[in-house]
N, C-alpha and C positions, 0 to 999 in steps of 0.2 A: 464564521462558516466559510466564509471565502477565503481565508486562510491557510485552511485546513485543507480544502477544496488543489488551491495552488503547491503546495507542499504535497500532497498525494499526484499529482499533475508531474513534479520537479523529482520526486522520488521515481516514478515511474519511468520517466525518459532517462533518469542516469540509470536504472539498472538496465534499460534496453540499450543504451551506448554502450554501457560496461561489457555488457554480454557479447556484442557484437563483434567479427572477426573485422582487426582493421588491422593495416600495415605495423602496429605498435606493438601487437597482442604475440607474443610467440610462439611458435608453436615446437620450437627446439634450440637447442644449446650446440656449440663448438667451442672446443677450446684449443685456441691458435696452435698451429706448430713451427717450428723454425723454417723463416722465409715463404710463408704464406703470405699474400695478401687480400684486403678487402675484393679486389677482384677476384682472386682464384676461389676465395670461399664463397663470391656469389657465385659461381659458375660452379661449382662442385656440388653447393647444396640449394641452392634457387633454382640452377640450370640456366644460370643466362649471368655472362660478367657484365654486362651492363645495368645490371640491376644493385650494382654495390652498392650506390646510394641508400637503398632500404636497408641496408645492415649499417654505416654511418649513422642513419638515421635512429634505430631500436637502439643502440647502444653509443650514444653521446656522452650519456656520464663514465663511461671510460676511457674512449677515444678523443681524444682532441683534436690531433691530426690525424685525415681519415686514410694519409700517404705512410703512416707508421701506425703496426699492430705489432705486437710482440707476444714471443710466446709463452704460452701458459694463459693469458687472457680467454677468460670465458664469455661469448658471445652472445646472443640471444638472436636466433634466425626467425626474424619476423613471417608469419604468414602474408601472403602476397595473394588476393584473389586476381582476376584476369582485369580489374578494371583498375588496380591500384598498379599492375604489372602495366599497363597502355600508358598510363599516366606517367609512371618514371619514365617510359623508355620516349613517348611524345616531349616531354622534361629537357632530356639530353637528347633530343633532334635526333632521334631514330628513325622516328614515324613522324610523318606529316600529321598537322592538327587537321581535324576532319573539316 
């Protein structure tokens, strides 16, 4: 019974992770065009080029180097709420840590 118990317990919390909007989860696609970079596409569709890191990040398994994209690469523009948005930008010493 406590088996059963913990496994309804471990089922429950990964589909409320699952579901949850995190930096991973996308919420749209780009696909590069000639002499874009990770910066201009976060400033085009994030609104902030300091935030390229979250697009390196969502899409690792095609990027290796996050100083080369090439075109025709299709992207995944991660969702960024405003506390994952503090956090990159605290990250790369934008914003003072509180």
């Amino acid at each position: 019974m406590r088996l059963r118990g913990l496994a309804l317990v471990l089922a429950t919390a990964g589909a409320l992770a699952a579901s949850a909007p995190s930096e991973e989860a996308p919420a749209a696609f780009h696909e590069v065009q000639p002499g874009e970079t990770l910066w201009r596409i976060a400033a085009d569709r994030i609104g902030d080029p300091f935030l390229w890191p979250a697009l390196y990040r969502a899409n690792r398994d095609q990027i290796k180097n996050p100083s080369l994209v090439y075109p025709g690469q299709r992207l995944a523009i991660p969702h960024l709420d405003a506390a994952a948005r503090e956090a990159l930008r605290r990250e790369s010493g934008l914003e003072p840590p509180p």
